[in-house]
N, C-alpha and C positions, 0 to 999 in steps of 0.2 A: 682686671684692675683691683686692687687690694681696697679694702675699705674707709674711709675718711678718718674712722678711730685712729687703725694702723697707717694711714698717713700723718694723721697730727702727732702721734706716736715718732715720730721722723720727725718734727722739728718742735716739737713742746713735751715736755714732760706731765703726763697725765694723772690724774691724784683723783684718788674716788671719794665725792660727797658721801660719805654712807657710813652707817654703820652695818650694815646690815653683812656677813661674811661670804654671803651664796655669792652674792653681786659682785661683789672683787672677785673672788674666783674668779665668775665668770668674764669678768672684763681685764683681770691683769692689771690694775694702775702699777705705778711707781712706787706710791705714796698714796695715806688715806690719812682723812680726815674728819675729826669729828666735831658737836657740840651738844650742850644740854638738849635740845632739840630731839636729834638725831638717837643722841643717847636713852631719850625719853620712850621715841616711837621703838628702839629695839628692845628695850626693856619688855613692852608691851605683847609682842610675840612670844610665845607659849617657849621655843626652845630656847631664848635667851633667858629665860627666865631663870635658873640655876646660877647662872651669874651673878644675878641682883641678892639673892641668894646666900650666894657665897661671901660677897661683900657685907650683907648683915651677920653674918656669924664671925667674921673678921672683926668687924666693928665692935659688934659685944663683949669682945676678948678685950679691948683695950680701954674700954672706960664701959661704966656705969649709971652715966648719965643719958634719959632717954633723947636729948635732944643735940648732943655732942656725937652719941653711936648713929645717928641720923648723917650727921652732917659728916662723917669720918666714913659711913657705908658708902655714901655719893661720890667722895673721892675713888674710894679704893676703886668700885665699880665702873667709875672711869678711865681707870688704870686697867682694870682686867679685860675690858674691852677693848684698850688700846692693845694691851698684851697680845690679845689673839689677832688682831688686825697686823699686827707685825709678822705674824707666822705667815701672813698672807701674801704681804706686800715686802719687796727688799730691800725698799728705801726707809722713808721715815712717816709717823705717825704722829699727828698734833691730837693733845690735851686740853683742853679748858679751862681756862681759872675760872670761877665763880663772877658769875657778870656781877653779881652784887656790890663785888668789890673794886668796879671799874675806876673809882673815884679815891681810891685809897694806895697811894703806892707801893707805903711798908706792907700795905695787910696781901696787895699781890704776889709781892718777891716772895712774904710767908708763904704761900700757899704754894706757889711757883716749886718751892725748894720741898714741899711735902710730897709731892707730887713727884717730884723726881726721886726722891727716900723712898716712894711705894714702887716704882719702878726699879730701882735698885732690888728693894728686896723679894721683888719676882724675879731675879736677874736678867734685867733684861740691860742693855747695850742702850745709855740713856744717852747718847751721842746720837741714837735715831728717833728721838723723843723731841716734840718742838712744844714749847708750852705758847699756849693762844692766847692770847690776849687783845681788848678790847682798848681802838684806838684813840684810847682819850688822850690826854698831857699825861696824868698821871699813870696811867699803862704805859703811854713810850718811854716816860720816867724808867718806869719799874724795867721795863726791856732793857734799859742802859747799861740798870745796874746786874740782872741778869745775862747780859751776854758779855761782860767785862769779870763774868764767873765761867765762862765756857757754857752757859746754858742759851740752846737758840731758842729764838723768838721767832711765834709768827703774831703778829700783829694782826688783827681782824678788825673787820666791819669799818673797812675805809671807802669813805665817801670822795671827802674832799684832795683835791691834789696837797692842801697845808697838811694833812696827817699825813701822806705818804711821804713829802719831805721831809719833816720832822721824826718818821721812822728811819729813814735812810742816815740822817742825821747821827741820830744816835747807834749807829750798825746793826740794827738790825737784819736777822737773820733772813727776815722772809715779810712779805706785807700782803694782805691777804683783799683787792678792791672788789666792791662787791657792785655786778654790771647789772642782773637783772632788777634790783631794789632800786639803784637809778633810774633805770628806765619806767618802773611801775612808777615813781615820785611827778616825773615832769608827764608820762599819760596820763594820769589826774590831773595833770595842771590843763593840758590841750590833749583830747583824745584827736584829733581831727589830726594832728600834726603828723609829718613823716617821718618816722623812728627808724625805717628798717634799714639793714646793711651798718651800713659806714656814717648814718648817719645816728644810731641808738646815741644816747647821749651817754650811755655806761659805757658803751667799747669806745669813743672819745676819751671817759676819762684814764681809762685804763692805757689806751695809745701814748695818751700824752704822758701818764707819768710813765710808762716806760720807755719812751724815747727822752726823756729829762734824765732818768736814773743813765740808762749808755750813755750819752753825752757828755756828762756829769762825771763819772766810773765812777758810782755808785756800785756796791757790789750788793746788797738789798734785793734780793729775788721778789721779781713779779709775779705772782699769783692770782691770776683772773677769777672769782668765786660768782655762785647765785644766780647763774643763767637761765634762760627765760625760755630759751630755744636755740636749737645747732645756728642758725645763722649769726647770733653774740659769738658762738666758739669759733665760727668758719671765721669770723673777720680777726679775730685773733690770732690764729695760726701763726706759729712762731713766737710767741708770749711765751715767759722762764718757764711756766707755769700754769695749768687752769685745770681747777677740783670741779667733779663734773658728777650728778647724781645720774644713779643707774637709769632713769628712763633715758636720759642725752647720751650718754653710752650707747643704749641700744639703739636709738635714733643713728647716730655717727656709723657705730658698726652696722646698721641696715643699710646704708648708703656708700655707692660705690661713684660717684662722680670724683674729678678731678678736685685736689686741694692746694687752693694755692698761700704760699706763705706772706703773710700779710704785713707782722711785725719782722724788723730785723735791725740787728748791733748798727750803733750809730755809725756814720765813717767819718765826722765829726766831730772832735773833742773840744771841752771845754772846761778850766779850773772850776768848781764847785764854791759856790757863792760862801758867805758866813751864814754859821748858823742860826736857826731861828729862833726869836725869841720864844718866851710863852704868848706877851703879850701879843706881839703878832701873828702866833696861832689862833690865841684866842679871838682874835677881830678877825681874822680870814674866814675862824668857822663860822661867829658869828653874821660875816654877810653872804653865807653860803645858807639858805635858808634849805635846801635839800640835804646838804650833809647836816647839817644841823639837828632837823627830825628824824632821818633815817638812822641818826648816831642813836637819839636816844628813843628810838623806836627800836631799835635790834636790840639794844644793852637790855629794856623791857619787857620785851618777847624770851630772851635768855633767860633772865631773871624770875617769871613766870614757868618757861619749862623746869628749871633746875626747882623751883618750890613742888612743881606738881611730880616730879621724880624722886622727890624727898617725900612725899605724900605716899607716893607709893613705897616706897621703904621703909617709912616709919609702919605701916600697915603688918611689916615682916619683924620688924622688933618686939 
């Protein structure tokens, strides 16, 4: 029997959490994905190093200000590790906006669109470029106005079922819910509780909006992120989508039991309601006390890797 990777492989398209180049090799996603995060720890690795590198002496060249060639080296070096990650993968590769800017619409589509200028001028095919964005109001905003430019969106760090309709809302390209950060939210809340299988509270929410979006024809791709353990990915099975870091890969591909498909297209249809307001985003996240902190708990932790990447960059200036 074939391995549970290469069976999810057969009804989900797989997308590697990572930046790291060995690891896609070795596992073959579709699609990879990255963030400040990710971006931080490959920096950190001796042979990625040349990279980061390369980005500050780019940087240098176009301004002369020490703290603008900082913030212009981080871009680019997010671009030339997306760059290679493409060579790797033959789908498509998401990008990062600056979590700092989660709250600012104009200053995202800015960056959105610089980002895609730096891929341009590596020539790369910016049609397999998603830029990621943080799902605030003002992020899905900003997504609105970028994918009514031909630029996809993946939409990140979705908690609440209000942000994924309110991405689907505005067409977005992709929405990226994040199962294991649900689930670590409410085992602090009750360790005692029974989380496993079907009953996690992140593959819940991930079920649910993706059987809303089919129902719905939403066309919004599902993107399961931040699993915890193969049994989040088994119960998913059949999900548009789920970005999976190299140790779950090699978990998946070590295991050779039977996979059964768990999600599947509605056979039900239904018109799609009106659109949401803000205000009623805003009061949904507001009494969603779990999306709530984990929103501004991840924008936080981003916010912090992307300063401590720029730390290290500026070191290279």
């Amino acid at each position: 029997m074939s391995s549970q990777l290469e069976q999810l492989k057969a009804v989900t398209t797989v997308v590697a959490d990572t930046g790291d180049f060995e690891a896609i090799n070795e596992y073959k996603p579709q699609d990879a994905t990255t963030n400040p995060s990710l971006i931080l720890n490959a920096i950190q690795i001796e042979k990625y190093r040349p990279l980061a590198a390369e980005a500050v002496s780019w940087a240098k060249a176009q301004s002369s200000d020490t703290a603008e060639v900082v913030t212009k080296a981080a871009d680019k070096l997010a671009v030339l590790i997306g760059s290679k990650l493409m060579e790797q993968v033959p789908g498509l590769v998401s990008t990062e906006v600056d979590a700092r800017l989660s709250f600012d619409t104009q200053a995202t589509v800015d960056k959105a669109l610089e980002l895609v200028a730096l891929y341009k001028e590596q020539g790369i095919d910016t049609s397999r470029v998603l830029i990621k964005i943080a799902s605030t109001w003002e992020g899905i905003q900003a997504a609105k106005v970028l994918e009514a430019q031909g630029i996809r969106c993946n939409l990140t760090l979705v908690f609440a079922f209000a942000q994924a309709r309110a991405c689907a809302e505005v067409g977005a390209y992709l929405i990226s819910p994040f199962v294991g950060r649900i689930l670590d939210w409410y085992k602090a809340q009750d360790a005692s509780a029974d989380f496993e299988g079907a009953n996690d509270p992140g593959v819940k929410s991930v079920t649910h909006i993706y059987n809303y979006f089919k129902k719905h024809g939403y066309e919004t791709i599902v993107m399961g992120a931040s699993f915890r353990n193969i049994g989040e990915i088994q119960e998913l099975a059949g999900c548009d989508r789920l970005t999976i870091s190299p140790k779950l890969l090699a978990e998946l591909a070590a295991t050779d039991a039977p996979l059964t498909q768990k999600l599947l297209p509605a056979t039900e249809k239904a018109e799609a309601p009106a659109a949401m307001t803000e205000q009623a985003f805003r009061w949904e996240m507001n009494e969603d006390a779990m999306a709530t902190e984990k929103l501004s708990q991840g924008i936080r932790q981003f916010a912090i890797d992307q300063e401590k990447l720029e730390s290290i960059l500026s070191e290279l200036v």
